[in-house]
mmCIF file of the N, C-alpha and C atoms, coordinates in Angstrom:
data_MODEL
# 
_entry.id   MODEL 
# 
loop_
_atom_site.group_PDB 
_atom_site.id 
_atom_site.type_symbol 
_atom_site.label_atom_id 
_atom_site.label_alt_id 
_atom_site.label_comp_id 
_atom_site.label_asym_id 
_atom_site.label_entity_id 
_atom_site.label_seq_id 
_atom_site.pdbx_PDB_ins_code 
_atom_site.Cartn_x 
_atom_site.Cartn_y 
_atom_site.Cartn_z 
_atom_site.occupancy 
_atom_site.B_iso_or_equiv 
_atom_site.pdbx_formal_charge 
_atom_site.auth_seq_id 
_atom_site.auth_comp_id 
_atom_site.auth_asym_id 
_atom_site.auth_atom_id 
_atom_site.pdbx_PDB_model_num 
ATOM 1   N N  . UNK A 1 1  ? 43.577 -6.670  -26.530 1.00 0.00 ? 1  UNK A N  1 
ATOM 2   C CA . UNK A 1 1  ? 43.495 -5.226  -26.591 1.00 0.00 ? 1  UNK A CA 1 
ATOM 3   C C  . UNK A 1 1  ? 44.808 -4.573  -26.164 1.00 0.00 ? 1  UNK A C  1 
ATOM 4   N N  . UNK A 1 2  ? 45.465 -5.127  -25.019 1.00 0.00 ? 2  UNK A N  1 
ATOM 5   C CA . UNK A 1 2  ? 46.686 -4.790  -24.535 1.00 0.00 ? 2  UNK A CA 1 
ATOM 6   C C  . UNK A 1 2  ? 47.720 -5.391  -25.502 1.00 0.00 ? 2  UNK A C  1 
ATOM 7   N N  . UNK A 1 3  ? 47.862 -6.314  -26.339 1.00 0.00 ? 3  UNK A N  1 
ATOM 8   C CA . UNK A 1 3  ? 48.639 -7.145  -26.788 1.00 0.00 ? 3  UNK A CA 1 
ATOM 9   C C  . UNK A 1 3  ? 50.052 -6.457  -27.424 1.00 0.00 ? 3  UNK A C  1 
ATOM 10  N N  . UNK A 1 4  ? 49.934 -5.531  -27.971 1.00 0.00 ? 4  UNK A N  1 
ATOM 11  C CA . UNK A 1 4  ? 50.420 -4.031  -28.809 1.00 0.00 ? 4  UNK A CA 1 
ATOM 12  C C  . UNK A 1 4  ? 51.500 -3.517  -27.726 1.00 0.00 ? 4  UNK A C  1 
ATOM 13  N N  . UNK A 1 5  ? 50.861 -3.217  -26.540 1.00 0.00 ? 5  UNK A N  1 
ATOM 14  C CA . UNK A 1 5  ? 51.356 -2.450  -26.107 1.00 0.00 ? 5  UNK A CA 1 
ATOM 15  C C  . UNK A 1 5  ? 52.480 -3.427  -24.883 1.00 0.00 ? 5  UNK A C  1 
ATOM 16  N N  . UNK A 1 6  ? 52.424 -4.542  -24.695 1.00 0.00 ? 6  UNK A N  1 
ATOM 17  C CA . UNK A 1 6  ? 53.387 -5.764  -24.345 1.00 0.00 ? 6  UNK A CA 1 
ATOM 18  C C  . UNK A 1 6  ? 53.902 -5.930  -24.738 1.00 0.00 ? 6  UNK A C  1 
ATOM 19  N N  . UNK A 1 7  ? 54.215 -6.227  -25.776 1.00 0.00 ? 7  UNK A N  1 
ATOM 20  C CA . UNK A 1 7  ? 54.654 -6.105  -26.980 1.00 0.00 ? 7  UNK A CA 1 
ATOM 21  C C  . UNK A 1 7  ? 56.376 -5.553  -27.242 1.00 0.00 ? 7  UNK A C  1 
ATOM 22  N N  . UNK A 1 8  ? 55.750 -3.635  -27.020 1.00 0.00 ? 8  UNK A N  1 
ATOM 23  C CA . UNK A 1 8  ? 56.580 -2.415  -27.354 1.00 0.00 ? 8  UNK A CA 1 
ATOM 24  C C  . UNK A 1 8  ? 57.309 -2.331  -25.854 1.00 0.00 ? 8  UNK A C  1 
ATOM 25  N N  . UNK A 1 9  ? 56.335 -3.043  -24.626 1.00 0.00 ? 9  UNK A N  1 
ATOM 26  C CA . UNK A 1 9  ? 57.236 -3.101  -23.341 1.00 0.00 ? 9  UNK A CA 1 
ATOM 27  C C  . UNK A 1 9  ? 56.695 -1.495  -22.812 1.00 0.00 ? 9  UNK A C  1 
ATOM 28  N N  . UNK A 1 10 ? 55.851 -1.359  -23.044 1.00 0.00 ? 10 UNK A N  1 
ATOM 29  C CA . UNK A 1 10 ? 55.018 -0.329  -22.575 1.00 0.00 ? 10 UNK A CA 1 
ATOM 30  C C  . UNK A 1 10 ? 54.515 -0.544  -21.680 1.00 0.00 ? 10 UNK A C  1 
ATOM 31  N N  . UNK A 1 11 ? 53.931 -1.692  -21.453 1.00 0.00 ? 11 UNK A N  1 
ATOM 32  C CA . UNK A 1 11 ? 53.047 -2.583  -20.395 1.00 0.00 ? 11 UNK A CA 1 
ATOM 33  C C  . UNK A 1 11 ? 53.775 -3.800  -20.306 1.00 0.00 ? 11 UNK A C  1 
ATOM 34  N N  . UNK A 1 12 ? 53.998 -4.436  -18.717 1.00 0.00 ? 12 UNK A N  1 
ATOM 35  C CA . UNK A 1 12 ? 54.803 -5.212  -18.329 1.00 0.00 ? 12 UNK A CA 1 
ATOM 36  C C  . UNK A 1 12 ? 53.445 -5.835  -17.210 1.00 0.00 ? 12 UNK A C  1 
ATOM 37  N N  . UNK A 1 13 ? 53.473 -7.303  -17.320 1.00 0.00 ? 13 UNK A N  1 
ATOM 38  C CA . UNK A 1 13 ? 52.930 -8.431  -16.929 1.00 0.00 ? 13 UNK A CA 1 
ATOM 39  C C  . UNK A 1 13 ? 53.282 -8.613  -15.005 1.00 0.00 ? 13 UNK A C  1 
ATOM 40  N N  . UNK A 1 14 ? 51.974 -8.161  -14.657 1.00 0.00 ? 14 UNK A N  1 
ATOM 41  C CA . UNK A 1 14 ? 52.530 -8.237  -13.063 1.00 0.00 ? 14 UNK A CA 1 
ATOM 42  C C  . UNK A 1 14 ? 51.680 -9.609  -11.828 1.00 0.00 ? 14 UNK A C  1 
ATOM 43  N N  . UNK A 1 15 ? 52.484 -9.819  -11.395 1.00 0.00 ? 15 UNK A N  1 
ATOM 44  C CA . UNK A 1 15 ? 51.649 -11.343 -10.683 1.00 0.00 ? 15 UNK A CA 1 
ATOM 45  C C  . UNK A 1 15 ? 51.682 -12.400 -11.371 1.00 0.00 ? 15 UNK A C  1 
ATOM 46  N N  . UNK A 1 16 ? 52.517 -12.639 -12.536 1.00 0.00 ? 16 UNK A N  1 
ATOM 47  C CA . UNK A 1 16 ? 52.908 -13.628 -13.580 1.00 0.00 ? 16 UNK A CA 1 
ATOM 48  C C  . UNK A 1 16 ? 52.642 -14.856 -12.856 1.00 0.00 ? 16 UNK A C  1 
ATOM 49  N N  . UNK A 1 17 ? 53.251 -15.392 -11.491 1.00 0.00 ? 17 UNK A N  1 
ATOM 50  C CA . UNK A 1 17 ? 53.186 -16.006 -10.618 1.00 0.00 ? 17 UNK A CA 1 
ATOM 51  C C  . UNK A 1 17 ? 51.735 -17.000 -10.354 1.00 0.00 ? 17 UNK A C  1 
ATOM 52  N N  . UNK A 1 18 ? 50.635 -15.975 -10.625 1.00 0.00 ? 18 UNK A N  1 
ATOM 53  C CA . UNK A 1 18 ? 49.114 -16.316 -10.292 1.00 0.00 ? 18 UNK A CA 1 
ATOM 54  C C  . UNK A 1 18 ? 48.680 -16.586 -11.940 1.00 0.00 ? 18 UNK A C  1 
ATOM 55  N N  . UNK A 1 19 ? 47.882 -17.549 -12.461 1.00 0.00 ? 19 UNK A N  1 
ATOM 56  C CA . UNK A 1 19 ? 47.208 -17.861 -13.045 1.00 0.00 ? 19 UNK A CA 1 
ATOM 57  C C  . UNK A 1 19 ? 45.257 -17.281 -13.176 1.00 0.00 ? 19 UNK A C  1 
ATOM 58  N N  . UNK A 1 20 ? 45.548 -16.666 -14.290 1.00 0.00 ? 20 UNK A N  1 
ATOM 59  C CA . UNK A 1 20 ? 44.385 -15.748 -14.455 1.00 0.00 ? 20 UNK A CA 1 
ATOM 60  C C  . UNK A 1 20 ? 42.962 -16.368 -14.663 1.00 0.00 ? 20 UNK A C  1 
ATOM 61  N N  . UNK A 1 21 ? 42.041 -16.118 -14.023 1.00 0.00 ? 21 UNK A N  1 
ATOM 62  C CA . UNK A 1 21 ? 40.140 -17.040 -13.762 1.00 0.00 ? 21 UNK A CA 1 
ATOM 63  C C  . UNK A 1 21 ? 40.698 -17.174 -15.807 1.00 0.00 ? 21 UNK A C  1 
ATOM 64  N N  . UNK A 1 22 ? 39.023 -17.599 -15.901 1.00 0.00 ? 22 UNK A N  1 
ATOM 65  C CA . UNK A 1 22 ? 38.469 -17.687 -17.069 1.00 0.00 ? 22 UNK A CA 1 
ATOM 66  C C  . UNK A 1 22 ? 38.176 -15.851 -17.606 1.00 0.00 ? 22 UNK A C  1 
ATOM 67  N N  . UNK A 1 23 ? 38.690 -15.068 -16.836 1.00 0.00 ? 23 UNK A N  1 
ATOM 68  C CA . UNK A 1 23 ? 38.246 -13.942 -17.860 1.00 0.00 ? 23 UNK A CA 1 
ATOM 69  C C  . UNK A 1 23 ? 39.909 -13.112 -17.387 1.00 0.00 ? 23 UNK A C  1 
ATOM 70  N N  . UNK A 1 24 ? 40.422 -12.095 -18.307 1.00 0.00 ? 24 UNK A N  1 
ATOM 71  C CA . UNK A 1 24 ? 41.716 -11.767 -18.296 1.00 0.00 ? 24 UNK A CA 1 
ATOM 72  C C  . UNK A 1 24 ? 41.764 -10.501 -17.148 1.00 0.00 ? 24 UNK A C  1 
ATOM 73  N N  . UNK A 1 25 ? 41.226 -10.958 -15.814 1.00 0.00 ? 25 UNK A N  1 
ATOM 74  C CA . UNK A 1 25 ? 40.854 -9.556  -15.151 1.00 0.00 ? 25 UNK A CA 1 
ATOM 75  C C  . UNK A 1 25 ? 40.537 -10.333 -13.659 1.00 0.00 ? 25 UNK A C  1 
ATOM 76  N N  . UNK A 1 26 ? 41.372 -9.765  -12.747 1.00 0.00 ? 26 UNK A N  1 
ATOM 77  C CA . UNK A 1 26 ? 41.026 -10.405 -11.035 1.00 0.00 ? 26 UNK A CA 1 
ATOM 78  C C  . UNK A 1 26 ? 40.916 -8.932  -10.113 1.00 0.00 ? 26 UNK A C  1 
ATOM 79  N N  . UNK A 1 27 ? 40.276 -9.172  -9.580  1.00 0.00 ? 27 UNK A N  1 
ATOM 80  C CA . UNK A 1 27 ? 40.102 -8.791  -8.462  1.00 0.00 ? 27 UNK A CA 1 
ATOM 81  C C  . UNK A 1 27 ? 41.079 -9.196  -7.008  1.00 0.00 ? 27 UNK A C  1 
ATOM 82  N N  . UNK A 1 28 ? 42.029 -8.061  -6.340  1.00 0.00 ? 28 UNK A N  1 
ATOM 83  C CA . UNK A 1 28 ? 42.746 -8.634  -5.560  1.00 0.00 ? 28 UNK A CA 1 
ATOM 84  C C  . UNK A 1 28 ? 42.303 -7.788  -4.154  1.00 0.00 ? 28 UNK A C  1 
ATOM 85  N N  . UNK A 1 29 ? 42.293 -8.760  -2.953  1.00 0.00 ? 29 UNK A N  1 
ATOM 86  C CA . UNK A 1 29 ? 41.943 -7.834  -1.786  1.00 0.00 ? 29 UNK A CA 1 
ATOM 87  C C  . UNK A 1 29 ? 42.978 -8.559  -0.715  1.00 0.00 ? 29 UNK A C  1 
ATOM 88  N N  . UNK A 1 30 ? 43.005 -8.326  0.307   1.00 0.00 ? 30 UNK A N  1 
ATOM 89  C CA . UNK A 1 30 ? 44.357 -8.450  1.241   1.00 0.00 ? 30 UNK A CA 1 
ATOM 90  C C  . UNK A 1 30 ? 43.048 -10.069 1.363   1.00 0.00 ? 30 UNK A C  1 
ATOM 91  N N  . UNK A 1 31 ? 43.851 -11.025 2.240   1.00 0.00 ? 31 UNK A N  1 
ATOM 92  C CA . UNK A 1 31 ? 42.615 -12.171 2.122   1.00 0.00 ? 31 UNK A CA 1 
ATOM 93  C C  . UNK A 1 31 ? 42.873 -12.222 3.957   1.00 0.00 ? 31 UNK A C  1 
ATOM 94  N N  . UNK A 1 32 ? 43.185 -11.346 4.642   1.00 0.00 ? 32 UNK A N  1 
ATOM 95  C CA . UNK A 1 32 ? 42.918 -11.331 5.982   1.00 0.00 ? 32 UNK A CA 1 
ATOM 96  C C  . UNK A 1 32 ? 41.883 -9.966  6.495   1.00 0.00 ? 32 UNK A C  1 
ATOM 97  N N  . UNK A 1 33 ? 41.184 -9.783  5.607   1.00 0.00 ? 33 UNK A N  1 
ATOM 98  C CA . UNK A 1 33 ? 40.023 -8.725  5.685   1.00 0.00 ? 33 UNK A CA 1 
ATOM 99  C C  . UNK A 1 33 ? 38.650 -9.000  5.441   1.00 0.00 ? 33 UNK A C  1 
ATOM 100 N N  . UNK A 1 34 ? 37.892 -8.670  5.831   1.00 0.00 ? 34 UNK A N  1 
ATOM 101 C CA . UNK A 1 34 ? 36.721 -8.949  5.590   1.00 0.00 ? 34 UNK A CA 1 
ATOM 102 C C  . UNK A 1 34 ? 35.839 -8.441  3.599   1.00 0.00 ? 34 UNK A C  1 
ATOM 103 N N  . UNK A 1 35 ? 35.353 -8.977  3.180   1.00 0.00 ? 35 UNK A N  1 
ATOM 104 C CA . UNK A 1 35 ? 35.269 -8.021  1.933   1.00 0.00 ? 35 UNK A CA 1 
ATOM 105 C C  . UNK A 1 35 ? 33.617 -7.428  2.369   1.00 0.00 ? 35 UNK A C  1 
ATOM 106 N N  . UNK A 1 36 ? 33.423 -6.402  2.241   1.00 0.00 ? 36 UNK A N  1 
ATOM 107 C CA . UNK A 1 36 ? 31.868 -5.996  2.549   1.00 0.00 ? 36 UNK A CA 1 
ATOM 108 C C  . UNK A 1 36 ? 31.423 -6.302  1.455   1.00 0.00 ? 36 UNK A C  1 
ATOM 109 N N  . UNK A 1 37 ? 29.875 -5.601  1.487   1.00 0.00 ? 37 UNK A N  1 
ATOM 110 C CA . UNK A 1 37 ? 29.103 -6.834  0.925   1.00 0.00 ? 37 UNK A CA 1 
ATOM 111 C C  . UNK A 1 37 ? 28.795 -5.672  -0.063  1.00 0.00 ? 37 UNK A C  1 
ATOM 112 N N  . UNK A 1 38 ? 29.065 -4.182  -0.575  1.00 0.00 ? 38 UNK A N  1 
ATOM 113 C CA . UNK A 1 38 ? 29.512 -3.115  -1.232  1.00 0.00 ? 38 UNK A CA 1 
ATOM 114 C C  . UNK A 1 38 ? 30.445 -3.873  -2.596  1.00 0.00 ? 38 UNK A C  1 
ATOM 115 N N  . UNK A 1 39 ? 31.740 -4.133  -2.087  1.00 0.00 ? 39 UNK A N  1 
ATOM 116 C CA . UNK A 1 39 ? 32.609 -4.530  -2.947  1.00 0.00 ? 39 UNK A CA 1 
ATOM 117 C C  . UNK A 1 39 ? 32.502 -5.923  -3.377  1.00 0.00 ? 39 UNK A C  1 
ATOM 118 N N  . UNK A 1 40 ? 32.080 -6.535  -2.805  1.00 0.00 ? 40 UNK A N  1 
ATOM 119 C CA . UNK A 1 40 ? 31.326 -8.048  -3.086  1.00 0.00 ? 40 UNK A CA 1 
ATOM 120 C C  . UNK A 1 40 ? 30.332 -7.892  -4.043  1.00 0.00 ? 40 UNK A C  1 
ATOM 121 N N  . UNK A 1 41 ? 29.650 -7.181  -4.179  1.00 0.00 ? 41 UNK A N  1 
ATOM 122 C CA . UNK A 1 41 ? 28.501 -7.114  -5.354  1.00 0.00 ? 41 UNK A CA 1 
ATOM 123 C C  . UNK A 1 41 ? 28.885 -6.422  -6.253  1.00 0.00 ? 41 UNK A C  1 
ATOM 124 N N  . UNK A 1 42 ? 30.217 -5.187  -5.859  1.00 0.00 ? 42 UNK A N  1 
ATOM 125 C CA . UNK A 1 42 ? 30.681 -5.140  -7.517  1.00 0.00 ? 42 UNK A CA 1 
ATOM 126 C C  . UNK A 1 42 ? 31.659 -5.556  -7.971  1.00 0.00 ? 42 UNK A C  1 
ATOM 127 N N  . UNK A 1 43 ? 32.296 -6.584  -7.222  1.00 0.00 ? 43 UNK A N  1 
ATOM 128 C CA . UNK A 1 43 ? 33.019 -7.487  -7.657  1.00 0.00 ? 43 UNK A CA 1 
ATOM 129 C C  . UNK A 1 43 ? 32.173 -8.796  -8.989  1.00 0.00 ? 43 UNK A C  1 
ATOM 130 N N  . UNK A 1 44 ? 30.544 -9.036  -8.143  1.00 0.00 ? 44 UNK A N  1 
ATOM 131 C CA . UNK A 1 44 ? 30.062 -9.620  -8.677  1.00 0.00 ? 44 UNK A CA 1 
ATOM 132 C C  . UNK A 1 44 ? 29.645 -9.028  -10.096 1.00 0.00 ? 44 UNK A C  1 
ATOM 133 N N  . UNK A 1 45 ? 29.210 -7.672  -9.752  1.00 0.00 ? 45 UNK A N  1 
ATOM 134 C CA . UNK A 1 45 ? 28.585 -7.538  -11.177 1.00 0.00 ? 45 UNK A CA 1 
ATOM 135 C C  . UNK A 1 45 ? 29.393 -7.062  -12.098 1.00 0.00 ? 45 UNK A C  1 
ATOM 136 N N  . UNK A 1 46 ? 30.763 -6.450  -12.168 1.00 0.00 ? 46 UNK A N  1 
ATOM 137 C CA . UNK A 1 46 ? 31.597 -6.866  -13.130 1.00 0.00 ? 46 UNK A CA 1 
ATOM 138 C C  . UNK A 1 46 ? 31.960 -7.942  -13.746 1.00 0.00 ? 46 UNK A C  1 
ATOM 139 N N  . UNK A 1 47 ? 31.723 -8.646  -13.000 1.00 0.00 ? 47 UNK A N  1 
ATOM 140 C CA . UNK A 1 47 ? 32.349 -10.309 -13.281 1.00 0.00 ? 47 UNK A CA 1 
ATOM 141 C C  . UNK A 1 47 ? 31.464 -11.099 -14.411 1.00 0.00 ? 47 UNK A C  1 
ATOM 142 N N  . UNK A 1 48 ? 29.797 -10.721 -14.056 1.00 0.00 ? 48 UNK A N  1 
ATOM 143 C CA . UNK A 1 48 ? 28.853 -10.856 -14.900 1.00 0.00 ? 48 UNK A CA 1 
ATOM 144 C C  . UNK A 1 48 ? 28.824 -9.960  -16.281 1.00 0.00 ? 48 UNK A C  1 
ATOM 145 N N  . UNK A 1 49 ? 29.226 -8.617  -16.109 1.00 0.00 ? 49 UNK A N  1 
ATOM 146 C CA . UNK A 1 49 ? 29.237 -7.955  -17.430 1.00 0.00 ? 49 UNK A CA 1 
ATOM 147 C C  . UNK A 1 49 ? 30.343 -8.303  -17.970 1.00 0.00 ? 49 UNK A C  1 
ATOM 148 N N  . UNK A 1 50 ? 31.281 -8.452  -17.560 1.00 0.00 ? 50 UNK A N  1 
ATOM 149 C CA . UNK A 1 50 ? 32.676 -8.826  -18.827 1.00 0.00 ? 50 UNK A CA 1 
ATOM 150 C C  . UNK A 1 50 ? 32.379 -10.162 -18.993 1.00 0.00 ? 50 UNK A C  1 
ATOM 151 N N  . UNK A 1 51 ? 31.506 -11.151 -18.408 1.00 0.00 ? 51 UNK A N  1 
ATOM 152 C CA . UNK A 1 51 ? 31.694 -12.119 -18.721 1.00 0.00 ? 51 UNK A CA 1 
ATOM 153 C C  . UNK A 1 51 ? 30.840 -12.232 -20.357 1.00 0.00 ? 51 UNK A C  1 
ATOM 154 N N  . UNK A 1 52 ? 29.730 -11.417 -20.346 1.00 0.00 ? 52 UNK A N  1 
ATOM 155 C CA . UNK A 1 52 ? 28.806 -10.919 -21.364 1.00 0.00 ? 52 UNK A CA 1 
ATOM 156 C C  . UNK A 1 52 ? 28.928 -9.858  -22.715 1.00 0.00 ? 52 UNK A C  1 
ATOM 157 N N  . UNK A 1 53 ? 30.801 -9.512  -21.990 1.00 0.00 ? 53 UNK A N  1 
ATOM 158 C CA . UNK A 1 53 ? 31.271 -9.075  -23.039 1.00 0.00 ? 53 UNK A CA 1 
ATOM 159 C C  . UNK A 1 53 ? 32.041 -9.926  -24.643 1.00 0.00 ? 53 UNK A C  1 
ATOM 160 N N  . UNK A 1 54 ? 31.309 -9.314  -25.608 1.00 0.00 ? 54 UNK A N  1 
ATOM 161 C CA . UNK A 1 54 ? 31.668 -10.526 -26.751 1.00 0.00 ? 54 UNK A CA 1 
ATOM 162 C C  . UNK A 1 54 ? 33.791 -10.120 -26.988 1.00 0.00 ? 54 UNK A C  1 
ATOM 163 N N  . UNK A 1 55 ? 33.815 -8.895  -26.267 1.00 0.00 ? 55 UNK A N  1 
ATOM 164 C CA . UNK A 1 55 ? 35.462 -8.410  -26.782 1.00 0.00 ? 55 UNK A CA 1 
ATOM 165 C C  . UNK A 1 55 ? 36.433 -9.475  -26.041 1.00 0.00 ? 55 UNK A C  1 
ATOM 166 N N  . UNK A 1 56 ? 35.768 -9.654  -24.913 1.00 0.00 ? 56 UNK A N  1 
ATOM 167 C CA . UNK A 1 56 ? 36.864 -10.670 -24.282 1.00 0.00 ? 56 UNK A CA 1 
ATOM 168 C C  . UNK A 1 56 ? 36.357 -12.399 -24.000 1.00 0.00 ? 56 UNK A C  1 
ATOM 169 N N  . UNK A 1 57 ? 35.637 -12.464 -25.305 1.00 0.00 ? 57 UNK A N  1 
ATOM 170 C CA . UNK A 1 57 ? 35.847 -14.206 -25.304 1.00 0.00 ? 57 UNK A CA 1 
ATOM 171 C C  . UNK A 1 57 ? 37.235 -14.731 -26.060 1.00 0.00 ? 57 UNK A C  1 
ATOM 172 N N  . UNK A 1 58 ? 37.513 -15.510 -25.286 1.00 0.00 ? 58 UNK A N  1 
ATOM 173 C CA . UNK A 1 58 ? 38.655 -16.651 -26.171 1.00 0.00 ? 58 UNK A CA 1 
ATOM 174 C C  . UNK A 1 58 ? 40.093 -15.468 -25.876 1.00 0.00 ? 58 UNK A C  1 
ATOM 175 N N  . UNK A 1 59 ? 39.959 -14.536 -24.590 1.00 0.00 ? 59 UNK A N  1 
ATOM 176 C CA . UNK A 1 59 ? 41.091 -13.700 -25.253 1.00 0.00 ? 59 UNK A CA 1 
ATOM 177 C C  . UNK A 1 59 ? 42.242 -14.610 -24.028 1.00 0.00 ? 59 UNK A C  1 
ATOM 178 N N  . UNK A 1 60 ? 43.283 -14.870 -24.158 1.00 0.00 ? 60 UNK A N  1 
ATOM 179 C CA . UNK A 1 60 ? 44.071 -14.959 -23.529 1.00 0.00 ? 60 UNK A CA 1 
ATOM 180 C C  . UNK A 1 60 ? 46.008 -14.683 -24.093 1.00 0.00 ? 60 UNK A C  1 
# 
């Protein structure tokens, strides 16, 4: 969906460094914090709906 716009250098690739899960989308939190259990469940349930999304299979 972004591909276009990487491309033209419109959008520039950040954290290149880190290797992206199985879906094209992370979640980042400081990892010396606690995560509540608020952002933990919608961490989770995004994770479940894009995973259920047919737009981002196979996208990498």
């Amino acid at each position: 969906m972004v591909q276009g716009y990487l491309s033209d250098g419109k959008l520039e690739k950040v954290l290149k460094d880190y290797p992206a899960g199985s879906l094209p989308i992370n979640a980042l939190y400081p990892q010396n914090r606690h995560l509540s259990s608020k952002v933990r469940a919608f961490i989770e349930w995004v994770a479940e709906l894009f995973s259920e999304c047919s737009l981002l299979q196979n996208v990498r």
